[in-house]
C-alpha positions as CSV (number, residue, x, y, z in Angstrom):
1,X,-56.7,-46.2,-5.9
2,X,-55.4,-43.8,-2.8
3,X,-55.8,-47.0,-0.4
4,X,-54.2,-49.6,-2.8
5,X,-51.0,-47.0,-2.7
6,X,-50.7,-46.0,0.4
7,X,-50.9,-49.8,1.2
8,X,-48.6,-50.3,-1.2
9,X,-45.9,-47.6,0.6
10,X,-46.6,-49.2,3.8
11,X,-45.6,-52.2,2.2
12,X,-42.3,-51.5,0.8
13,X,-41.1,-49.7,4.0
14,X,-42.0,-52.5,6.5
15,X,-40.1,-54.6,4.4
16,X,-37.2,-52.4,3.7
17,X,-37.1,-51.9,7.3
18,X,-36.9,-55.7,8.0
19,X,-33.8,-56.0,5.3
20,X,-31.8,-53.3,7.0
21,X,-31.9,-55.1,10.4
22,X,-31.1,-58.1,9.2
23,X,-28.7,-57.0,6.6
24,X,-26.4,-53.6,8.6
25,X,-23.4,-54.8,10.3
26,X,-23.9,-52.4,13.3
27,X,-27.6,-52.6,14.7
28,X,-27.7,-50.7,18.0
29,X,-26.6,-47.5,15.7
30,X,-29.3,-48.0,13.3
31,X,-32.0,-48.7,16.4
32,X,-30.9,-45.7,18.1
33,X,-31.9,-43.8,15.5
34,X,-35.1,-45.6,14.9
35,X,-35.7,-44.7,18.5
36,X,-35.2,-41.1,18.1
37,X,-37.2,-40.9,14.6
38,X,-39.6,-43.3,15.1
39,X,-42.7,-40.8,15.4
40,X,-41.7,-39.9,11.7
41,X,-44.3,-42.9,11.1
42,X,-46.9,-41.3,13.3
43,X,-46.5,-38.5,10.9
44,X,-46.9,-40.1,7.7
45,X,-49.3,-42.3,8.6
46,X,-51.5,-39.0,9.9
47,X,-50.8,-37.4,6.3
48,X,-52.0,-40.3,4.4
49,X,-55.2,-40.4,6.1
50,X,-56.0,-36.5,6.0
51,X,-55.0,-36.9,1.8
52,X,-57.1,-39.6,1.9
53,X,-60.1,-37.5,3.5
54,X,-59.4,-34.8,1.3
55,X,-59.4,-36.6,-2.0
56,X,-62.4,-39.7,-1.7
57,X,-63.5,-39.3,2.2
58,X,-61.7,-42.4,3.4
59,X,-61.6,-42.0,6.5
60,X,-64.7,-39.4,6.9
61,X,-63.0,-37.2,9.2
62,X,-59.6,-35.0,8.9
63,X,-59.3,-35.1,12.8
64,X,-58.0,-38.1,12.8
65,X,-55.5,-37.8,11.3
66,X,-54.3,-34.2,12.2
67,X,-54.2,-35.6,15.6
68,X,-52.0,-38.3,14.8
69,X,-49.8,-35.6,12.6
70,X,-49.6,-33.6,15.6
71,X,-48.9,-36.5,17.8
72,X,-46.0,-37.7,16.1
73,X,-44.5,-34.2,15.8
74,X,-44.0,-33.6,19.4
75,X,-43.2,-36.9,20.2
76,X,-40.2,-36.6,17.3
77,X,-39.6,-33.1,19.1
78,X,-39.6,-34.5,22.7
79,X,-37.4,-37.2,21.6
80,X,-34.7,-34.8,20.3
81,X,-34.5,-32.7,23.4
82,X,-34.5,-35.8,25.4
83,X,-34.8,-36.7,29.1
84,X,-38.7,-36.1,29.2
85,X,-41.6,-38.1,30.6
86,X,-45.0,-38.4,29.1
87,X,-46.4,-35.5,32.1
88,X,-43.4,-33.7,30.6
89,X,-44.5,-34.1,27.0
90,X,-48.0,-33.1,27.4
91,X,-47.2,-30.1,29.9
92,X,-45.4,-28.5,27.1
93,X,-46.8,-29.5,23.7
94,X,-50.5,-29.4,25.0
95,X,-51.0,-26.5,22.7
96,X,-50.1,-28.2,19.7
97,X,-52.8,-30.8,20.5
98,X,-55.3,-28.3,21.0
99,X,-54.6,-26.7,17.8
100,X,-54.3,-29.6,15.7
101,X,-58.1,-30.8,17.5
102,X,-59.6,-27.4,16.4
103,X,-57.6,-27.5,12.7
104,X,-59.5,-30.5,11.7
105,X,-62.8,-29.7,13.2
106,X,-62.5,-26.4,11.2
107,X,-61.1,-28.3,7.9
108,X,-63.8,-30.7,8.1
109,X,-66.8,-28.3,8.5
110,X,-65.0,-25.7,5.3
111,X,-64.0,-28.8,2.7
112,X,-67.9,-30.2,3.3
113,X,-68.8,-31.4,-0.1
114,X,-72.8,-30.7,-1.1
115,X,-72.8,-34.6,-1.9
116,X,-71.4,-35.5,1.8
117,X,-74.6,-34.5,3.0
118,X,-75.6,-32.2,5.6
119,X,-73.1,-29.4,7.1
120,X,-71.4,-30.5,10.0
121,X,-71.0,-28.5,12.7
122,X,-67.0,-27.2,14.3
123,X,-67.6,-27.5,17.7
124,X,-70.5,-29.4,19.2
125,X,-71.0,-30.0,23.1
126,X,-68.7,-33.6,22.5
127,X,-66.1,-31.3,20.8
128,X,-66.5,-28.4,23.3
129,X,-65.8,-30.6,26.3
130,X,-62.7,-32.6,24.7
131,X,-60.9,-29.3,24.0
132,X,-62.0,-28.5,27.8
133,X,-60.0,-31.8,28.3
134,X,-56.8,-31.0,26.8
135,X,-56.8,-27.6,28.1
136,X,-57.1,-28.6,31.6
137,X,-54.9,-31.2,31.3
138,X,-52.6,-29.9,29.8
139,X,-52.6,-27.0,32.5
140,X,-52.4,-29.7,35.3
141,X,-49.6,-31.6,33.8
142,X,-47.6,-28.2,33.5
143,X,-48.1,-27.4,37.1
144,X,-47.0,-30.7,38.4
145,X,-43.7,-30.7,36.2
146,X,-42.9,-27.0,37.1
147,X,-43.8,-27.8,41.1
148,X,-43.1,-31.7,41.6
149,X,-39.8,-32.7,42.0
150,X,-41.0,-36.3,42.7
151,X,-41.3,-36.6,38.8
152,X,-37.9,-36.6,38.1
153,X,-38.1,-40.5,38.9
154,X,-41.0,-41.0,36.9
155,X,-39.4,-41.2,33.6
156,X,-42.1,-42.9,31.1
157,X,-39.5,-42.3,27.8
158,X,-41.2,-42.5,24.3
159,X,-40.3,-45.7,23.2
160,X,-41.6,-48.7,21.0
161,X,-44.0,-51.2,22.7
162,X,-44.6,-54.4,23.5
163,X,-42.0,-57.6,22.9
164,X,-40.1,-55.5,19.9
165,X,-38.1,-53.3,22.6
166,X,-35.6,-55.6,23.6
167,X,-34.4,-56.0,20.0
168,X,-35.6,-52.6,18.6
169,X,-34.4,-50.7,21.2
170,X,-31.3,-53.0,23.1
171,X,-30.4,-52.4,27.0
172,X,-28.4,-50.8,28.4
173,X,-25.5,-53.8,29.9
174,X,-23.1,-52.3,32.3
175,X,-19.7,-53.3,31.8
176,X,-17.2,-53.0,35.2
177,X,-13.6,-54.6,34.3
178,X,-10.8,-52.3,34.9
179,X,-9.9,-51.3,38.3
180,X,-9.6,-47.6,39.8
181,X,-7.2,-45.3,38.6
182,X,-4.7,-44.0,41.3
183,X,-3.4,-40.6,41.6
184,X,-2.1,-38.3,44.2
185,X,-3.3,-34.8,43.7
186,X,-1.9,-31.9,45.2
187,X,-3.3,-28.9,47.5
188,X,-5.0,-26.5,45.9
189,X,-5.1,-28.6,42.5
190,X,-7.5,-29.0,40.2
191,X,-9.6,-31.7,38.5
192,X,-10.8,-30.7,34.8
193,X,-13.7,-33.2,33.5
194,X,-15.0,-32.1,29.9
195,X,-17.1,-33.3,27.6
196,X,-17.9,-36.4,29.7
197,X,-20.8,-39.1,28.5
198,X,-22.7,-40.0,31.6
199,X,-23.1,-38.8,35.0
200,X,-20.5,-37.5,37.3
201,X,-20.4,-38.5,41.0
202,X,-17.6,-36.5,43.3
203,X,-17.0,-37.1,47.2
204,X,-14.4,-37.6,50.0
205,X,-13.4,-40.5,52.1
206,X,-10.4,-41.3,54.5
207,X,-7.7,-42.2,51.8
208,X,-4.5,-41.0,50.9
209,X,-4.6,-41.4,47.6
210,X,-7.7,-40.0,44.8
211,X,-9.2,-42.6,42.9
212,X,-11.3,-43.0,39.6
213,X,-13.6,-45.3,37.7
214,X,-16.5,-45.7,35.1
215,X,-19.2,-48.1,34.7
216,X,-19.7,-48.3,30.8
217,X,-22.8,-48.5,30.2
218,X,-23.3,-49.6,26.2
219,X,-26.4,-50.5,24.2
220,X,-26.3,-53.8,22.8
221,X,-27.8,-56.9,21.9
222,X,-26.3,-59.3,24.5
223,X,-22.8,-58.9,26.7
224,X,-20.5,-60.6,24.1
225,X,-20.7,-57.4,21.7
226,X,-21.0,-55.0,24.9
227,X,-17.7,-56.8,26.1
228,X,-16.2,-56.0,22.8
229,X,-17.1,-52.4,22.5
230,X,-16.2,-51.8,26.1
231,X,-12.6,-52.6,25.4
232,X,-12.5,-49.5,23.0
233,X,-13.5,-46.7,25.8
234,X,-10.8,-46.0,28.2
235,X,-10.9,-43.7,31.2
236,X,-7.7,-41.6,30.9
237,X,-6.5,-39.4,34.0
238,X,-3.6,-37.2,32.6
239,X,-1.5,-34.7,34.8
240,X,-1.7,-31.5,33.4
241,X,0.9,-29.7,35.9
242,X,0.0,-29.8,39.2
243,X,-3.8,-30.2,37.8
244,X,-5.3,-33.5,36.5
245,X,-7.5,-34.1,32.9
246,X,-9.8,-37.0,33.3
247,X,-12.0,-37.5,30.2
248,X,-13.4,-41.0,29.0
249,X,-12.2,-41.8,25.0
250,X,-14.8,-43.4,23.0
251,X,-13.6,-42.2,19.6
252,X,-14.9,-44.6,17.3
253,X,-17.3,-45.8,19.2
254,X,-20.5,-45.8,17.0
255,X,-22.9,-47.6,20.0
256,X,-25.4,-45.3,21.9
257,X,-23.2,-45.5,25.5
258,X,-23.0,-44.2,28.8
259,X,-20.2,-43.6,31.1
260,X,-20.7,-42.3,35.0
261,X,-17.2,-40.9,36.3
262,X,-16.9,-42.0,40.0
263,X,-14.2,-40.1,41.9
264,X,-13.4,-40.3,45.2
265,X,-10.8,-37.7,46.8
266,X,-8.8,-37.9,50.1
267,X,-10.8,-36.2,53.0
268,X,-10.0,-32.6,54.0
269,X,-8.0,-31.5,51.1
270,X,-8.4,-28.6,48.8
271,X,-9.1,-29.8,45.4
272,X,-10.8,-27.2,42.8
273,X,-13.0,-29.2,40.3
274,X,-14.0,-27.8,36.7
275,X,-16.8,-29.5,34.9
276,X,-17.8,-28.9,31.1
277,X,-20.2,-29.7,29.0
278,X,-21.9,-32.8,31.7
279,X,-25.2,-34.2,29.9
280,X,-25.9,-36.4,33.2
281,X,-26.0,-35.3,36.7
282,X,-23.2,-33.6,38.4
283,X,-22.8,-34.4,41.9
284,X,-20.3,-33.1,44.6
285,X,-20.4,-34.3,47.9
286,X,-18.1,-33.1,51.0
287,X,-15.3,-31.7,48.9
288,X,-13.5,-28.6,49.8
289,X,-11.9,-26.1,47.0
290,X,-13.4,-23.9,44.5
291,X,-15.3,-25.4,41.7
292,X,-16.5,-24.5,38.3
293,X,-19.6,-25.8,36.4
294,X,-20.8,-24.6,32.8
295,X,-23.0,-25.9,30.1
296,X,-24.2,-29.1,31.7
297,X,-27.4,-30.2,32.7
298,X,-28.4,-30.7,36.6
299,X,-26.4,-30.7,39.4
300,X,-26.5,-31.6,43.0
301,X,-23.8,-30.3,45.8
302,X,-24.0,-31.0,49.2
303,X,-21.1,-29.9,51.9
304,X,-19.1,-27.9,50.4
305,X,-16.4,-25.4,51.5
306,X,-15.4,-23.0,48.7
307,X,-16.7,-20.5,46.3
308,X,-19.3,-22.0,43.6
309,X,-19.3,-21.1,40.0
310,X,-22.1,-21.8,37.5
311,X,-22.7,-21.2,34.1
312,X,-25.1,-21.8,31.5
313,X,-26.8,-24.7,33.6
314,X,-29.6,-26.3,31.6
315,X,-31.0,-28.3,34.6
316,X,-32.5,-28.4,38.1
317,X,-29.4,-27.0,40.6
318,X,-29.8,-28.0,44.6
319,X,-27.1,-27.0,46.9
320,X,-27.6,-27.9,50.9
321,X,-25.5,-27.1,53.2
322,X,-23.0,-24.7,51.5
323,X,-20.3,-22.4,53.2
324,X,-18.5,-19.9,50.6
325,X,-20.0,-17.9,47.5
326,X,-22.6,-19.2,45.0
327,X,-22.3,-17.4,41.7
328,X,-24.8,-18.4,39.1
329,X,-25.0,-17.3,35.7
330,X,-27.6,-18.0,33.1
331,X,-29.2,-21.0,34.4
332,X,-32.5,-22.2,32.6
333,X,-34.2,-24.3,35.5
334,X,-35.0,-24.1,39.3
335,X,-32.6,-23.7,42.4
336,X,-33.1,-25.0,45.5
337,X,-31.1,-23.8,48.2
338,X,-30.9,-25.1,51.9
339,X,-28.2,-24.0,54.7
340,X,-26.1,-21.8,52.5
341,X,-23.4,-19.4,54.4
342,X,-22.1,-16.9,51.9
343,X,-22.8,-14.5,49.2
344,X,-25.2,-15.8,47.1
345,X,-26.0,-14.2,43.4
346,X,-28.8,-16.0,41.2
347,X,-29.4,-15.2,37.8
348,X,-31.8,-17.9,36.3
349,X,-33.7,-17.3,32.9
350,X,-36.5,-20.4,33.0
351,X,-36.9,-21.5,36.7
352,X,-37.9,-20.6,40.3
353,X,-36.0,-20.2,43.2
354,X,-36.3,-21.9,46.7
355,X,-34.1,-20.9,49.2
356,X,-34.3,-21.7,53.2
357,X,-31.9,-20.6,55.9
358,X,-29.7,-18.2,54.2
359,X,-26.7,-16.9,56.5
360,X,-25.5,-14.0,54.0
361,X,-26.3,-11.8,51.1
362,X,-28.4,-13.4,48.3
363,X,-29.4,-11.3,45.0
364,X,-31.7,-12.9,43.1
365,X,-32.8,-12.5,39.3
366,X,-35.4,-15.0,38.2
367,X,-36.5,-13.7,34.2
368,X,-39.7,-16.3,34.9
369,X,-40.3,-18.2,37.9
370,X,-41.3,-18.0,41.5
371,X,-39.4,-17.1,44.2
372,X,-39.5,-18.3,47.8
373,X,-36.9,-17.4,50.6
374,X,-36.9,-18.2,54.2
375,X,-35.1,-17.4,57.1
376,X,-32.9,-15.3,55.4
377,X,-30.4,-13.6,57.8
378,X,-28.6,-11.1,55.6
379,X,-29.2,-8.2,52.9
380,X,-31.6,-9.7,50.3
381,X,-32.5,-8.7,46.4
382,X,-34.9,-10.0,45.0
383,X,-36.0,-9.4,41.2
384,X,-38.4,-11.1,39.2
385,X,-41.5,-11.3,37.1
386,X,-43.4,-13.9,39.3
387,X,-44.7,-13.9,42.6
388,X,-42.4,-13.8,45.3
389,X,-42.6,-15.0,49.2
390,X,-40.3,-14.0,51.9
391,X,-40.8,-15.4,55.2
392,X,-38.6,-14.8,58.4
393,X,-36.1,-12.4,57.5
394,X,-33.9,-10.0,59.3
395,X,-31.5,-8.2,56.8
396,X,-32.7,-5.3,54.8
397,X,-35.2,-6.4,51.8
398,X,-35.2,-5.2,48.1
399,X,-37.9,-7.0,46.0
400,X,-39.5,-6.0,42.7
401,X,-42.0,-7.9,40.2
402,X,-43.7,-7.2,36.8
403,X,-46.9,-8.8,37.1
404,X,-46.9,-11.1,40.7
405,X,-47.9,-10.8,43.9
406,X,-45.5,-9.8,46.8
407,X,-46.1,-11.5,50.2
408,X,-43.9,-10.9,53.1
409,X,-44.1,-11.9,56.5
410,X,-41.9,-11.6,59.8
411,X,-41.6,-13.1,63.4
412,X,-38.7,-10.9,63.3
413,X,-37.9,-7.5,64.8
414,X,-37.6,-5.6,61.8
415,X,-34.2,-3.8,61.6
416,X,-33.2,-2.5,57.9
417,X,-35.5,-1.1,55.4
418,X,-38.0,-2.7,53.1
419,X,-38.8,-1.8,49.7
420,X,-41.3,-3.5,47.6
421,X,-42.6,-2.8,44.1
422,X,-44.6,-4.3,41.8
423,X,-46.0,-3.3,38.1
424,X,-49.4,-5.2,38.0
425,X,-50.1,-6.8,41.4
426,X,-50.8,-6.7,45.1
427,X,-48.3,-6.6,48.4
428,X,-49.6,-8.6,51.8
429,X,-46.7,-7.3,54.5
430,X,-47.2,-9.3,57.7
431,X,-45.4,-8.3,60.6
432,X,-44.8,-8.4,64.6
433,X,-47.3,-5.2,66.0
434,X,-44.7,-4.1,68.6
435,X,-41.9,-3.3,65.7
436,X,-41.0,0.3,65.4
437,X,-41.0,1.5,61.4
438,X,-42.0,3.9,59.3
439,X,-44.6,3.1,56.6
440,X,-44.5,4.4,52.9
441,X,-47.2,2.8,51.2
442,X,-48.9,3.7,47.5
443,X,-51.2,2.3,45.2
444,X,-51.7,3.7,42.4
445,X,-55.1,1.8,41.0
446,X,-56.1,0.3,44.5
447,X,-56.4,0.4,47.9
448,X,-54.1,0.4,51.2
449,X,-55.1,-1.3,54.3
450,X,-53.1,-1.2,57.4
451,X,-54.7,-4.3,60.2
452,X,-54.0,-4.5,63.4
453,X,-52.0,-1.2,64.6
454,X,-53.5,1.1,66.8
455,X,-51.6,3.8,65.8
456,X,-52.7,4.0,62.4
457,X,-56.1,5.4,61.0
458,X,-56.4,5.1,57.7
459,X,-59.7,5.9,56.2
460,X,-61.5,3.5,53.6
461,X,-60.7,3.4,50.0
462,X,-57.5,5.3,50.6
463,X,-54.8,4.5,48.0
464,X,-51.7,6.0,49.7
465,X,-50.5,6.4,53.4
466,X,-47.3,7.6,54.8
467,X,-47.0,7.3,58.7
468,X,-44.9,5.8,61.4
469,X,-45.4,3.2,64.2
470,X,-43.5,3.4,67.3
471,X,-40.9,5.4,65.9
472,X,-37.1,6.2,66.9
473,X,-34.2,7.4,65.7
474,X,-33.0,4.2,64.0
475,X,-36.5,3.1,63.0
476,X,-36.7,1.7,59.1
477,X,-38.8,2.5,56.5
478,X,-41.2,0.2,54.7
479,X,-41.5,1.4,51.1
480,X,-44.4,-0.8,49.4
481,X,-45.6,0.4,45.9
482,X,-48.1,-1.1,43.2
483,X,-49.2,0.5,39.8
484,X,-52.6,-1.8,39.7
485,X,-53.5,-3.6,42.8
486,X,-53.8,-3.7,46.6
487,X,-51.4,-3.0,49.5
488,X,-52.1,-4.8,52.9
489,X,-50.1,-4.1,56.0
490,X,-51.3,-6.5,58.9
491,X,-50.0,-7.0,62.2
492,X,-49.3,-10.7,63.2
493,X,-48.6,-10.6,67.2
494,X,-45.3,-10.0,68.9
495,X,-42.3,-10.4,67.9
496,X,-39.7,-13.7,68.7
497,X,-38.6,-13.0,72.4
498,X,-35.2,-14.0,71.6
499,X,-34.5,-11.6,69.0
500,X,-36.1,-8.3,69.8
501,X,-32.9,-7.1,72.2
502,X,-30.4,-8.3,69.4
């Protein structure tokens, strides 16, 4: 009786299904949604089979179909946030799998009937080892999306299979028939972009005037009816007093579409730009002026003159080769910095920092991720609940984490003081043996060891020392403390020739 309805429903919905595509005026509306709620199925279909387990034992096993519950779930959830690969999906939702595994296992041994024969047992070796499987994984995928940037090209979307995705799901035809908007901005202007559709591409060239396009990018079912909706989005370039508005109209455009901004500015001008509310990438290249970017997704800038602003960034952030202030607020992903002149403040809630050749102050607070600085020249913060790795610096250091380990390490002459503190963790302090310092170094539930300086004799198992190595007037102090975990202090040669009389 269960199998002849649930037949029945499967039915009715294939065909119901079948009459809406053939029947609705606008089809790439109604397949973009199938392609966003299309796991819905997975879902059902799961449900039917645990009911039927439950009521007759058709199919003989809840796991099944748990699994396939599950399955569809994040999948509906992964399409809804968007932008994900399948390492993506299964680095974050590996859980769910893992608890929907053991769910039916666990349902399957407590709802054993007496007429089903013997008990089955929850976890056998087979069982034992899958969950093993999806642990490790799941663990594996994590730490290749977290430390691979090579996988944002690898974007395996969710989508339907086989011959059906051409019609199911249409392309994506790019559209190119209007020419480039002209305009002559002036010095010290501005360029306000909100609320665009697509990526935004910014960058200089040896032209008088400024210039702007789009590509419309619009899903359809052949060129004719992408040709038709193009003519109703319009890139509009409006002066706003000595500023300019550029924002791309598609009101009443019911088609899933894309539209990259292209903009190319006259070479060694000022121009500010403001960007709002980007879901592509946002890309400045060469420009000089101050610029502002807040709630978008990822951005890329590359050299620039000017201060930086940043705000409530939801993607991955790269800046090479910057020469002014970076102020960043709120960001949810990782930074990566390279070749940045200026004063640098970080505040990132989901991400890690990477930061190489810093010429200036950097403060960094990183809620949850690693940090990693090099050749940093200037005063440097650091605050985090991660690990953290300095190498190569020269400026004073600040640098506390909760529950990570501390590593720092110098070829430099050390000339500003060093504090480091950490909660739950150890410090490893690796520095030239002919620098002059004084050491301040406590642990409360482990040991310190000092390496490689004949000055110092600590005795084993000690878990303070306070002491001085080659000591001056001007020499700093190297504060290193840890509530539960080790303190190392090793010396790692002489110090760079070229720097120890600066």
């Amino acid at each position: 009786m269960f199998k002849r309805l649930a037949t029945l429903l499967l039915g009715i919905g294939l065909i119901g299904l079948g009459v809406l595509f053939f029947l609705a005026p606008e089809r790439a509306q109604i397949t973009h949604l199938l392609m966003q709620f299309w796991p819905l199925f997975l879902v059902l279909a799961g449900l039917v089979r645990v009911t039927g387990y439950l009521i007759d034992r058709h199919p003989p096993s809840p796991v099944g179909g748990i699994m396939i519950t599950a399955i569809g779930g994040i999948l509906l959830a992964a399409n809804l946030r968007g932008g994900q690969s399948l390492i993506e999906i299964f680095g974050n939702y590996w859980f769910w799998l893992l608890v929907a595994f053991v769910s039916g296992r666990v349902l399957r041994q407590y709802a054993h009937r007496v007429g089903d024969g013997p008990r089955p047992r929850a976890f056998t070796p087979g069982a034992i080892f899958f969950m093993l499987l999806i642990v490790g994984g799941g663990l594996a995928a994590n730490y290749l999306v977290k430390n691979s940037r090579s996988l944002d090209g690898v974007n395996l979307r969710v989508a339907v299979l086989g011959g059906l995705r051409d019609y199911l799901i249409p392309p994506l035809l790019s559209i190119e028939d209007e020419p480039p908007q002209l305009f002559t901005p002036l010095l010290n202007s501005k360029l306000v972009i909100t609320n665009p559709t697509g990526d935004i591409e910014i960058a200089t060239a040896p032209q008088a005037q400024a210039s702007a396009r789009i590509v419309k990018r619009i899903r359809a079912l052949n060129e004719q009816e992408a040709k038709q909706v193009a003519q109703e989005i319009k890139l509009q370039v409006t002066p706003d007093g000595k500023d300019y508005r550029i924002t791309v109209n598609t009101s009443g455009v019911r088609q899933d579409v894309d539209t990259p901004i292209m903009i190319t500015l006259p070479q060694n001008i000022e121009i500010g730009v403001e960007v709002s509310d980007a879901s592509g990438l946002v890309k400045l290249s060469g420009l000089r002026g101050n610029h502002t970017i807040r709630d978008s997704n990822r951005l890329e800038v590359s050299d620039q003159t000017g201060k930086l602003t940043i705000e409530n960034l939801n993607g991955s952030i790269q800046l090479d080769r910057i020469h002014g202030d970076v102020n960043l607020i709120n960001a949810s992903d990782g930074i990566i910095l390279r070749d940045v002149t200026g004063v640098m403040t970080l505040d990132i809630k989901d991400g890690g920092v990477s930061a190489d050749r810093v010429n200036g102050s950097l403060r960094i607070k990183a809620d949850d991720g690693d940090v990693e600085v090099e050749n940093a020249e200037g005063p440097t913060t650091i605050e985090t609940t991660s690990d953290v790795t300095v190498r190569n610096f020269r400026g004073s250091l600040i640098v506390t984490s909760r529950h990570g380990s501390i590593n720092l390490s110098t070829n430099e002459k050390i000339t500003a003081d060093v504090k480091a503190d950490v909660e739950k963790g150890r410090i490893r302090f690796s520095l030239p043996e002919d620098c002059h310092f004084r050491l301040d170094a406590a642990a409360s539930q482990g040991q310190v060891k000092v390496k490689g300086f004949e000055q110092f004799s600590l005795p084993h198992g000690e878990g303070s020392f306070i002491s001085g190595h080659n000591i001056s007037d001007s020499s700093p102090l190297i504060r290193l403390r840890t509530n539960n975990g080790g303190i190392q202090v090793k010396a790692s040669g002489l110090m760079l020739a070229s720097r120890e009389d600066e």
